[in-house]
N, C-alpha and C positions, 0 to 999 in steps of 0.2 A: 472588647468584643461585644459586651455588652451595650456600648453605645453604638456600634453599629446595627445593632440591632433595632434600636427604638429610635433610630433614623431613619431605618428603611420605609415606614409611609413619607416619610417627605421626600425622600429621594424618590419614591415611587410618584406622589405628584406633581414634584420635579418635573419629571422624564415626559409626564402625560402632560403638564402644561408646554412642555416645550417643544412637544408634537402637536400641539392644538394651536400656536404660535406657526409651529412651519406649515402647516397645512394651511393658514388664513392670510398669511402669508402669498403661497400657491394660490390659494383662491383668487387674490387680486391682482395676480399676475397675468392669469391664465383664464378668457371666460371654462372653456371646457372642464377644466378644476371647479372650478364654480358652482356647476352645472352639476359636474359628482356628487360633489358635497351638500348644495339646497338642494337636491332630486327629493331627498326621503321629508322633505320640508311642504314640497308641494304637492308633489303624489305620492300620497300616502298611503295607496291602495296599487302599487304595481312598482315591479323594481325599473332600476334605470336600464336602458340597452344601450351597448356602445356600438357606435357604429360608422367609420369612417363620413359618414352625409356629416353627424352632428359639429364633429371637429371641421369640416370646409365651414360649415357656416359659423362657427363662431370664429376660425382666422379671419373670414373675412369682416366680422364685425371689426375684430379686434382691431384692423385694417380704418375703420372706420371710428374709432375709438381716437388711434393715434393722428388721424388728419389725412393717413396714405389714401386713402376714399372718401370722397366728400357725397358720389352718388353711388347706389348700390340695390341692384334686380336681383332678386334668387326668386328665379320658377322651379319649383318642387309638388310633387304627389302630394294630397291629402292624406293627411295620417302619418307624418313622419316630422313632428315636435316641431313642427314650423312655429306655429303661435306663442308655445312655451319658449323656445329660443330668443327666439326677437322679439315678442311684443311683452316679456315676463322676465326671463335670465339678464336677458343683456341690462337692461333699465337697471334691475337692482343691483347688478354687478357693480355699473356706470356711478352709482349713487355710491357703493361702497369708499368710492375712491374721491368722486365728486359729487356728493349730494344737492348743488347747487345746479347740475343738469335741467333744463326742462323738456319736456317732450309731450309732441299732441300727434295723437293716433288715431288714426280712424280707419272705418270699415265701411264694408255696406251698408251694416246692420249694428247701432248703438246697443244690443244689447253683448254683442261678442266684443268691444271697446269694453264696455262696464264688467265683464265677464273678466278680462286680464289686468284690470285695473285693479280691481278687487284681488286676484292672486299676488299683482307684485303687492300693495297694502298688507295683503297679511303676507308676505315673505319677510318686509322688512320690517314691521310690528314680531316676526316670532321671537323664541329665544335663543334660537341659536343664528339669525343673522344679529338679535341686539346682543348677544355674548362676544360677538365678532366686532359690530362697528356700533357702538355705542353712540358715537354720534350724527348720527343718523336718525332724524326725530321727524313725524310730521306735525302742520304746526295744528292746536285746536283748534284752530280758527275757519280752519278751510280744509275741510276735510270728508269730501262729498264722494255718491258714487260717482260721480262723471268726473270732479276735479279733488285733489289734494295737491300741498305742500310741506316742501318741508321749510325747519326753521333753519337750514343753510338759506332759500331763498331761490331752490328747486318748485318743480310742480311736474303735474301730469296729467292731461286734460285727455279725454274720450268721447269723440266726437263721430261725424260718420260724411259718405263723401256728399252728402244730400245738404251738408252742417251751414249753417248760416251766421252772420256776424261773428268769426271769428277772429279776437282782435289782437288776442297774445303772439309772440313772437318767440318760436322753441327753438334750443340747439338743436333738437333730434325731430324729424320728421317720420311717423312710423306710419307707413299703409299694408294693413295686413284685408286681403282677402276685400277688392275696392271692388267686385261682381258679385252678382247673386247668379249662381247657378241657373237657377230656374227663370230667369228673367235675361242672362246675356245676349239672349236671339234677339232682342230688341235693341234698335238701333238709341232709341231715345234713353234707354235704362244704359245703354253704353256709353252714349255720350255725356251723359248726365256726371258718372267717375272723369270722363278724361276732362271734362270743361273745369269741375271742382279743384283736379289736377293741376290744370293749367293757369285757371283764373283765381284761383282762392290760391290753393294750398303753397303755389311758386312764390307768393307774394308775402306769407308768412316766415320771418328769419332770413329773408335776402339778406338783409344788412350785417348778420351775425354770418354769415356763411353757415346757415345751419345745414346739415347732413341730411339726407333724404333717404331711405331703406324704405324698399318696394317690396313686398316677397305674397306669392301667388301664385296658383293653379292657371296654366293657359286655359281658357275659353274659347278663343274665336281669335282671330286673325286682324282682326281692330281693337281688340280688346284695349285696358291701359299697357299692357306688358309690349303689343305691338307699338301701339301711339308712342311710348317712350325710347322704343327700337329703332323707329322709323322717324324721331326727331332729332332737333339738333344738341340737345343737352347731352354730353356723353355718361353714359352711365357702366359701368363694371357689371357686367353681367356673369352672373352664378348659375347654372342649370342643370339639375340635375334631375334626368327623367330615369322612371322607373325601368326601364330596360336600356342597356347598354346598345347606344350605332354608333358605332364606330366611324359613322360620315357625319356624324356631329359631334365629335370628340371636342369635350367644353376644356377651356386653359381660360385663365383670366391674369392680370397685369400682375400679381403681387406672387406669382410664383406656381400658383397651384392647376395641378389638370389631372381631371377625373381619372382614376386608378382603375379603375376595370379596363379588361383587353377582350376578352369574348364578348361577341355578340350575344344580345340576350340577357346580358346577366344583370342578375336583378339588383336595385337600389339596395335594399333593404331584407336580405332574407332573411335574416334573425325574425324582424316583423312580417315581413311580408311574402313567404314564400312561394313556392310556383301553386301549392295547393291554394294559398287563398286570391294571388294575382290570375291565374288560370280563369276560374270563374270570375273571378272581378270585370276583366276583362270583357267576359263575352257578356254581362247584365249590363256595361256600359257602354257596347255596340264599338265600333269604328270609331265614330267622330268622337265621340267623351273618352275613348280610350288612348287617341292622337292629344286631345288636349290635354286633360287633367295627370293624365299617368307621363303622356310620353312629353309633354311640355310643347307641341308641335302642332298648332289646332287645326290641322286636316290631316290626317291619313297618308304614309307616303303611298300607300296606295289608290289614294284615291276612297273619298267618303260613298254619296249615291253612285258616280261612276267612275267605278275603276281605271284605272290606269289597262291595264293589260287586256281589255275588252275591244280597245280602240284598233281596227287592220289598219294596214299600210297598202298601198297602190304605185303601184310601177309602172311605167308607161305600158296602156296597151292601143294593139292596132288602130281599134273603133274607137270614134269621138262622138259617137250618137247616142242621145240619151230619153226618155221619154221623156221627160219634161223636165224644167229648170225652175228653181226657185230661188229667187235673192231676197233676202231677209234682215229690215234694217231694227236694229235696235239704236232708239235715238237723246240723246242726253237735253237736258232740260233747258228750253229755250230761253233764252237771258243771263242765262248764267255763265258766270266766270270759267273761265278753261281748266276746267276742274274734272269734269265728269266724260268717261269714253262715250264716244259712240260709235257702234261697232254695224257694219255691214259683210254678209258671206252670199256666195253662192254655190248653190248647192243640185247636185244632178240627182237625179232617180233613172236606175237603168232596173225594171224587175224589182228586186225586195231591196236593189244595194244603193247605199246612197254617196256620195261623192266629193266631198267639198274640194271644190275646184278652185274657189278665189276669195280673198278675205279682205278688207280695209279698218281701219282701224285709225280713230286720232282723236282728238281734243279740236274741234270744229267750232268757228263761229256758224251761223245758219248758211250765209251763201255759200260757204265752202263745204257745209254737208249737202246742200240741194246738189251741187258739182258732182260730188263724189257717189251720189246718187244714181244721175249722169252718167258717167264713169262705167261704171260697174255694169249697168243695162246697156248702152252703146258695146260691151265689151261681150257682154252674152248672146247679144243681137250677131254681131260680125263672127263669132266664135261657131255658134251654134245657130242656123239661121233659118232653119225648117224644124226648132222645137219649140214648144209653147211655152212662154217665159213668165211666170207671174211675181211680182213683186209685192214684198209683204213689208209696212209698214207700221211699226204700233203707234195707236194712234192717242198717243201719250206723249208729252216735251212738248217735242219740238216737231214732233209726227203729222200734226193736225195740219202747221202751217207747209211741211214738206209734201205730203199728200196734196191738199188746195193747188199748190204751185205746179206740182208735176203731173195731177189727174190727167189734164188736155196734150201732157206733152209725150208723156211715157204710156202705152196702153198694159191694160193689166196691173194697175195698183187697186193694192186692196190693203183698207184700213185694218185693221188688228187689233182689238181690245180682248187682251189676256183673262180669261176672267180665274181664279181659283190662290191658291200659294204659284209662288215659284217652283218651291219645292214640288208640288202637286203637277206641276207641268214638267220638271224635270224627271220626276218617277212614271210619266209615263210613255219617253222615250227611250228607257234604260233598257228593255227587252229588245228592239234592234241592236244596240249596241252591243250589249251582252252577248245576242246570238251571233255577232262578227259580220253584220251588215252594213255599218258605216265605217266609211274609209277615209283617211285622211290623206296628202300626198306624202309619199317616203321622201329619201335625199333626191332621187336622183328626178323626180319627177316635175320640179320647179319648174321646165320649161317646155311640158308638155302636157296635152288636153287641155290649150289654154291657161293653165296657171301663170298666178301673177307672182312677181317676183318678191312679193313679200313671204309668200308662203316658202319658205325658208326652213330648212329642219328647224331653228331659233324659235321662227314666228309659230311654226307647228306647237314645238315645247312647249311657249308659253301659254297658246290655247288650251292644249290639254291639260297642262299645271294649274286654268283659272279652273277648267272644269274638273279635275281633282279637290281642288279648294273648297268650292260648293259643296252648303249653303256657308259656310265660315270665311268664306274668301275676302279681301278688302274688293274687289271688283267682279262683277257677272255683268259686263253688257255681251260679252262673245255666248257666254252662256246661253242668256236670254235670245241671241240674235239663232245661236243652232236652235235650243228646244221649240223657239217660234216655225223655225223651219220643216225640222223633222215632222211636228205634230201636222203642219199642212200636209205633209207629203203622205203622213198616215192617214189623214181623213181621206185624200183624193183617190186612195187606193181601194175602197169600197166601200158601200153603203155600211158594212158592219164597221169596219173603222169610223167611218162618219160618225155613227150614232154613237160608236164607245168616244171620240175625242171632241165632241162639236163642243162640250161643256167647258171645255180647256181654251178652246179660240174663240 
């Protein structure tokens, strides 16, 4: 009895060594385990919260770990352990098992790279990842904030998408957070991520078939999350927006698909409940609320203008209008058939306005002067005791279309926009809103003149670009109505004039 006795501390560390074994164990099995386990390692000031997001995203590394995914998109809200997962958990996980890993990571901003670089550093420098994997070393030699290694013959470089001459070749490609917020309304600060994307970053670890993880807040409808959506690289996409629609119920190839069934319900309530997503919401308006929360970067209702503001028109009696406007927005002369250019006409009967015919295409020059043509010949025979003016911007391709059709077509007039886009589109929103422009319903395709394109389709997707707006990939229908509308505001009185002349 007595030697039972004066064995029990060993059998008591026994028992606690060989729970500190199966636990480390689980750790390398499991990222989520992992994740349990380093929490109190790296935030040392807040407990862990479990929460169904955190496990999708680390199956789906793990996914990526084993070779089942070589590419992989998770759009997620800010503020819900995005960066700590994947740009922190995963790496040292990765390392626990394969310290020979390399990985280059980059961001907008080289100081949120050096910022995670530093946390996995000291995750796998503590003592209780070197009580766990011992060998797991980084080397002296190289051991910087942007770069370390280890002496498996790993590394991890921190870089950003702006990053120049970079010449290593990593298993693991990490892009966390490749937009700045405050700068993704810009085309050039956009393109700037997807070219680095495209041109640099594709071309580091081709040869290894290195793994690629995207993970990101939507922005804007060109963003990289789009670019990558919209190309031919196929990628596994993760999405998991802050409220639950059930008309984008996300599944992805390896088994998994979002678990909520109510509408509404929130990502994250543990962190994020309706008390602080409530106000959230309404300090980040519509458009930041569609991208960043709901992963969608317009509004399904519609950002400046709504969706549900737009009437519908049925055939009526009278085909008599006070005057007519066709309004061409015109894509950039010389250029590859790339860019829309889009033509409407539009009637004014009293306050209500009409769009009766629409064109739409990717034009060499002769074939838009044609359609030009087209469109005025068809308002001419249509309507032929109304006064018809034609509005061309006289931007692209505008200059040389104007020139060629002054002597043929009467009634063109040049159009230099002057102000934002946006600035032009808020201040045709009050017609719309108050239910004075109309669009044709189904059955109206062949009546008042309508042209056959104007299709419930061709309809939808005019109103979906003008939902879009300003985040949309295309606004020349945009531009071609707000160019329209604001004439038809100015010509409706001196006070219109003087409120809109600054916008045409």
């Amino acid at each position: 009895m007595a030697v039972a006795v004066a064995d029990a501390p060993d059998l008591r560390h026994t028992y606690l060594a060989l729970l500190e074994e199966k636990a480390r164990r689980q750790a390398e099995r499991s990222l989520l385990s992992f994740i349990r386990q380093a929490w109190p390692t790296v935030e040392t000031s807040a407990p862990f919260r479990e929460n169904w997001h955190i496990q999708a995203i680390a199956e789906h590394l793990e996914a990526v770990t084993r070779g089942d995914i070589t590419n992989l998109l998770i759009n997620i809200p800010p503020g819900c352990m995005k960066s700590l997962i994947v740009s922190v958990f995963w790496p040292a996980w990765e390392w626990a098992t394969a310290p020979w890993r390399r990985y280059l990571c980059v961001s907008f901003d080289q100081g949120l790279t050096i910022r995670d670089n530093k946390r996995v550093r000291d995750l796998v420098k503590s003592d209780w990842y070197q009580a766990r994997w011992p060998d797991v070393q980084l080397a002296d030699d190289q051991n910087q904030k942007t770069r370390y290694d280890t002496t498996a013959g790993g590394w991890r470089i921190a870089s950003t998408v702006r990053g120049k001459g970079l010449g290593e070749h990593p298993d693991r490609k990490i892009v966390d957070d490749p937009h700045n917020t405050k700068e993704v309304a810009s085309d050039v600060e956009r393109q700037a991520a997807i070219d680095f994307f495209d041109q640099t970053l594709s071309t580091r670890g081709a040869a290894l078939n290195a793994a690629t993880v995207v993970i990101m807040q939507r922005l804007h409808e060109q963003d990289l999350s789009g670019h990558i959506l919209a190309g031919p690289t196929p990628f596994v996409h993760l999405c998991l927006p802050m409220r639950y629609e059930p008309g984008r119920m996300a599944s992805t190839p390896i088994g998994w698909t979002d678990p909520r069934q109510t509408p509404g319900e929130l990502l994250w309530p543990g962190m994020f409940p309706p008390s602080v997503v409530d106000p959230l919401e309404k300090k980040l308006g519509s458009y930041a609320t569609a991208g960043q929360l709901q992963q969608r970067p317009a509004p399904a209702e519609g950002g400046i203008i709504k969706r549900h503001w737009w009437k519908y028109y049925q055939p009526e009696p009278s085909q008599t209008f006070d005057q007519i406007v066709l309004s061409w927005d015109t894509a950039l002369k010389g250029k590859q058939l790339s860019d829309f250019s889009a033509g409407q006409a539009w009637g004014a009967r009293g306050a209500n306005r009409y769009l009766l015919r629409a064109a739409r295409g990717r034009w060499e020059f002769v074939e838009l002067r044609q359609q030009v043509r087209d469109l005025y010949r068809w308002a001419r025979e249509a309507y032929p005791n109304t006064r018809i003016t034609v509005l061309v911007e006289n931007t692209a391709a505008g200059p040389d279309i104007i020139a060629s059709l002054r002597h043929e077509i009467p009634g063109v007039v040049a159009i230099r926009p002057k102000g934002e886009k946006t600035q032009r589109v808020y201040a045709i929103t009050p017609a719309i809103e108050a239910g004075n422009v109309f669009v044709p319903g189904a059955a109206s395709a062949d009546l008042l003149g309508c042209d056959v394109s104007l299709t419930p389709s061709f309809v939808q997707d005019f109103l979906a670009e003008c939902a879009a707006f300003p985040n949309g990939s295309v606004d020349d229908q945009v531009d071609a109505c707000s160019q329209a509308l604001l004439r038809l505001q100015t010509s409706e009185s001196s006070v219109g004039a003087a409120r809109f002349e600054h916008l045409l």
